[in-house]
N, C-alpha and C positions, 0 to 999 in steps of 0.2 A: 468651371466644370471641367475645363480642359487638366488643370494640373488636380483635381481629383481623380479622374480617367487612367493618369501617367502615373499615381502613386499606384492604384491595384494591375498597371499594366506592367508593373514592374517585374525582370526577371532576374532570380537569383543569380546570375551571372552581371546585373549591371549593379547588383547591391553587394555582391563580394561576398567570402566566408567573413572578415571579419567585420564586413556593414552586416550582416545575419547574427550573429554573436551579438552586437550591439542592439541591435533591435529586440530580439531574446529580452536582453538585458532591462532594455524598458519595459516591455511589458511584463515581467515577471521581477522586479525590485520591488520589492518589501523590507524594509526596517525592520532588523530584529538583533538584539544584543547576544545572541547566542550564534549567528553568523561574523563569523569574525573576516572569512574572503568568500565570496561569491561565486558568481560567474565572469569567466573571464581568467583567469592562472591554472596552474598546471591541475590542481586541484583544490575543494571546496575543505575551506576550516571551519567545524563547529564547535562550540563550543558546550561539555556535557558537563563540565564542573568548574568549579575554580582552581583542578590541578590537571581537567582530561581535555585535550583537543581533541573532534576526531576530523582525520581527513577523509578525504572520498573522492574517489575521480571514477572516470567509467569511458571505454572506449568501445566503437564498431571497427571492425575489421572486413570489408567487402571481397570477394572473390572476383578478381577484375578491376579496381579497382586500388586496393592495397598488398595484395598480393595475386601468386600468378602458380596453379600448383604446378606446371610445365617446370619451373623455377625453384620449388623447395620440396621434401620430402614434409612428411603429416607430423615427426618427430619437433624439428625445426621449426614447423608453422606453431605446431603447441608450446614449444618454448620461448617464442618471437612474442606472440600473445600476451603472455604473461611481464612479457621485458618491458612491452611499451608502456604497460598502467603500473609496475612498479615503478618506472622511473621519471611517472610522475610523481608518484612518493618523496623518491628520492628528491626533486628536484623544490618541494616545498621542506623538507630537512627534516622529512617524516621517517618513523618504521611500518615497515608496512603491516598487517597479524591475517586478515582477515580476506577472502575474495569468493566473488558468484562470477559463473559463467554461462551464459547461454549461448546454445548454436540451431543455428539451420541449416539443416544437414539435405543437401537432393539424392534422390533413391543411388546416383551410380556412386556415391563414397560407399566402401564398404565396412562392415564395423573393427573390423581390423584396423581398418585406415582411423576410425574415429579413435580406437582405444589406442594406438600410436601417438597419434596427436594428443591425449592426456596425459600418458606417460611425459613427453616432452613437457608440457604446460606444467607439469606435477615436480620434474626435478627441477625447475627454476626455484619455484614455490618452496621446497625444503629446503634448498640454497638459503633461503635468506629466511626461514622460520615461518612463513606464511601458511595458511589451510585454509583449502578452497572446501565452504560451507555450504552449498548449495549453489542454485542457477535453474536453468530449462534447458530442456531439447527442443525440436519439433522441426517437423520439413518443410523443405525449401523449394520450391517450383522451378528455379533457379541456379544461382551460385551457393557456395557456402559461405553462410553470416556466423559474424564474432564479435559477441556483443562481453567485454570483461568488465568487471566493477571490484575495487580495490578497495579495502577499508585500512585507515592506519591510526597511526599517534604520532601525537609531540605535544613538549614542552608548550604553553600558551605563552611562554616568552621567549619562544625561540622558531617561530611560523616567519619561512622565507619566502615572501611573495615578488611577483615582477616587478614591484612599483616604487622602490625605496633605492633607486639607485639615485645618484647625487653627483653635480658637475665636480670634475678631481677623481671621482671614484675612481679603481684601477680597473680594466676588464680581462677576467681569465677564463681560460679551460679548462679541463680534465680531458687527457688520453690524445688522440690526433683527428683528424676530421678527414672526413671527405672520401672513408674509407668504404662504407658500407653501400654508398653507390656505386664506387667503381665497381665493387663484387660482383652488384648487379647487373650490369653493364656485362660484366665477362660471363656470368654465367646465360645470358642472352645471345653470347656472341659464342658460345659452344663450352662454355665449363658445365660442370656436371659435377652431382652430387654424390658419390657410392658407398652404401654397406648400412648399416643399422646403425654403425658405429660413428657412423657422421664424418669418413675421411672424404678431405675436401681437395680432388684433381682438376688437372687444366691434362689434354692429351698434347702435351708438351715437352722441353725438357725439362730432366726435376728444378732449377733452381728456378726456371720459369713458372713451373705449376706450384713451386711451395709457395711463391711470393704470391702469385694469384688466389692458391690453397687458403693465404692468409686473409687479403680482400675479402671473399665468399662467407669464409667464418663468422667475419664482423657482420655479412648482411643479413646471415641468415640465426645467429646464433648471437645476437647482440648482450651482453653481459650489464645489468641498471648499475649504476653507480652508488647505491643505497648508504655503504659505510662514508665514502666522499661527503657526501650528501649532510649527513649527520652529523658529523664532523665538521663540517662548515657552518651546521647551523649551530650545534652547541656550543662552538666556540666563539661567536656572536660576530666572527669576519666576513659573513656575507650580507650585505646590503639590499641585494637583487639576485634571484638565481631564476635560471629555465632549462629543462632538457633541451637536447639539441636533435628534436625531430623533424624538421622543415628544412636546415640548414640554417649557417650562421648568419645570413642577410634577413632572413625572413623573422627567424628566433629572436634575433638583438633586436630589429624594428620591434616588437612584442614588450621586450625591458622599455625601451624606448620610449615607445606611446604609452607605456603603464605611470612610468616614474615621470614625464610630460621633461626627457632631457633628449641630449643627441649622443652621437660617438664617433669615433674616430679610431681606426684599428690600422696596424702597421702589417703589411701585407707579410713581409720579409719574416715576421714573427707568429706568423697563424703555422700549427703546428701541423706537420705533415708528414707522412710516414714512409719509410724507403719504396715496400710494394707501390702504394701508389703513386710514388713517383716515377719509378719505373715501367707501371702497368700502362699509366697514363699516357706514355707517347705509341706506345698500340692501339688506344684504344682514342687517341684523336682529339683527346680535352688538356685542356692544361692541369694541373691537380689542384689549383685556386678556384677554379668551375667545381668542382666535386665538392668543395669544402663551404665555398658560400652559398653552393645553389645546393647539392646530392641530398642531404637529408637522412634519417634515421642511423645516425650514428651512438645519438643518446647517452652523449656524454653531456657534461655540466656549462653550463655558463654562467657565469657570475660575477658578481662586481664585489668591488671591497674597499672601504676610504684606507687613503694613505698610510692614515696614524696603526691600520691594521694590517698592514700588507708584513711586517716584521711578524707580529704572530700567526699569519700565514703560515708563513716557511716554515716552521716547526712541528704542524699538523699532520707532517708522511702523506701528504696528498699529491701526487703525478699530477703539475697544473702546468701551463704554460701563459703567462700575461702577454694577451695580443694588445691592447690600446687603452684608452681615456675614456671616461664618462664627459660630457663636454655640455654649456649650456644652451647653445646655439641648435634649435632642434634639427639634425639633419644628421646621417649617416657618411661618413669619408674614409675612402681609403685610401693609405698615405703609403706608396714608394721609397726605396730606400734611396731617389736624388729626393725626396722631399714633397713629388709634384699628387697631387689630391685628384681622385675622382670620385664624384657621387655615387654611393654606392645605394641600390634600391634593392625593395626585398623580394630575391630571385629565386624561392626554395617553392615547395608544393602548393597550392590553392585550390583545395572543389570545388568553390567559385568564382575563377578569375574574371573581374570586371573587364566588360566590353565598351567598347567606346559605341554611344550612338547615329548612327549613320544620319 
């Protein structure tokens, strides 16, 4: 009686965001041949023919919790929106065509403020050929809610899921990490946003505010990786891919537990950007905290066997190869004398598991 009591006393905090995914999981698995990925990856593959994938993802967005409007203009917030669920696209080796958006909007936004925030949502969307087809409004008692849903394509022989990385595999990047938290960080710590036009100061000197100008950009104006993306899928060198919205401790554990291997990444070669390295001893972290832990950076991760790392390089893709797929399941990061520390996955959780008293 006692451990039935203990399973409905349970609280989402001792079960974890991804003990709740997994539970999800059970109780809503169904066999179906036209499901090719599930639940669980960045986004859902079905399959509508023998030559059409379609993908699908869908994200909330909380006022309070995933963002802060003290911290973005409504331009920014609308284009941010749209980066995160494309670049789950991208990160399955999809194109994106298709998107719905609904909001909950409370009485003090004004509709100025809402038709800003479209506009922004809107020119990500012609960026990369997308057209947002419908969605809802309706009010919010509360915060403003952001609920987006993406539709895309791909090739049925070319869907890059978490789970196919392999012991040897290589593991890479796109672009630098660790940037779009420090942003945030400075603009908490007194940067500011100004003008319609989205110029991004620190009341600093300029070489100081351009570098920070540059951090803010990446947080609040994050750019999907979509052609990357595609590109890696088409050309069949990626094994495992993930956006890097959590950060890279948290993201890689996800390849990790999907593909049932470990890894092992070379600190000295996780890629990192001058602003942040500069900004970083202002603002009191190392730039290896922003990079394994900061999160919403939304570049690529991914892995590639050996025999494919030479056609790699010839793809025009900005990658950087931090470390090894490994068979030993656990996570390490290795120093340039050599020496390993377990590394655990330290990026965002809305249900971080509590230990019971």
């Amino acid at each position: 009686m006692s451990d039935f009591c203990s399973l409905y006393d349970m609280k989402l905090s001792d079960l974890g965001e991804f003990g709740l995914i997994r539970r999800i999981q059970g109780i809503a698995s169904r066999k179906s041949s036209s499901v090719l990925v599930g639940i669980g990856d960045d986004a859902a593959a079905l399959r509508l023919s023998a030559s059409q994938i379609l993908l699908v993802t869908t994200d909330a967005l909380l006022e309070g919790v995933h963002f802060d409007l003290t911290y973005t203009d409504f331009y920014s917030l609308g284009w941010k929106s749209a980066a995160v669920n494309l670049s789950d696209i991208a990160a399955m080796g999809g194109v994106p065509r298709f998107c719905l958006i609904a909001l909950g909007i409370p009485a003090r936004i004004s509709a100025e403020q809402v038709t800003e925030f479209y506009r922004g949502f809107n020119a990500l969307l012609r960026a990369h050929k997308t057209i947002l087809v419908g969605g809802d409004t309706c009010s919010s008692r509360k915060g403003l809610f952001i609920s987006v849903t993406v539709l895309g394509e791909t090739n049925p022989r070319r869907v890059v899921t978490r789970a196919g990385a392999r012991p040897g595999d290589r593991i890479f990047v796109t672009g630098t990490l660790g940037d779009s938290a420090a942003g945030l960080e400075i603009l908490k710590s007194g940067g500011t946003l100004h003008s319609r036009e989205h110029s991004l100061t620190l009341g600093a000197g300029r070489g100081q505010g351009a570098r920070a100008g540059k951090l803010i950009q990446k947080h609040l104006l994050p750019v999907p990786r979509i052609q990357e993306g595609r590109k890696l899928a088409l050309s069949g060198c990626a094994s495992a891919m993930i956006d890097l919205s959590d950060g890279l401790s948290s993201d890689l554990s996800r390849i990790c537990e999907q593909s049932k291997v470990g890894a092992k990444i070379y600190v000295g070669q996780i890629p990192l950007s001058p602003p942040l390295r500069k900004a970083s001893a202002r603002l009191k972290k190392t730039p290896l905290h922003y990079a394994l832990s900061g999160g919403e950076d939304y570049e690529l991760l991914f892995t590639v066997p050996p025999a494919r790392v030479r056609k790699l390089r010839v793809l025009g893709i900005p990658f950087t190869e931090i470390g090894e797929i490994t068979r030993a399941r656990r996570m390490l990061l290795l120093d340039s004398s050599g020496d390993r520390t377990p590394m655990q996955p330290s990026g965002y959780n809305h249900f971080p598991p509590t230990s019971r008293p």
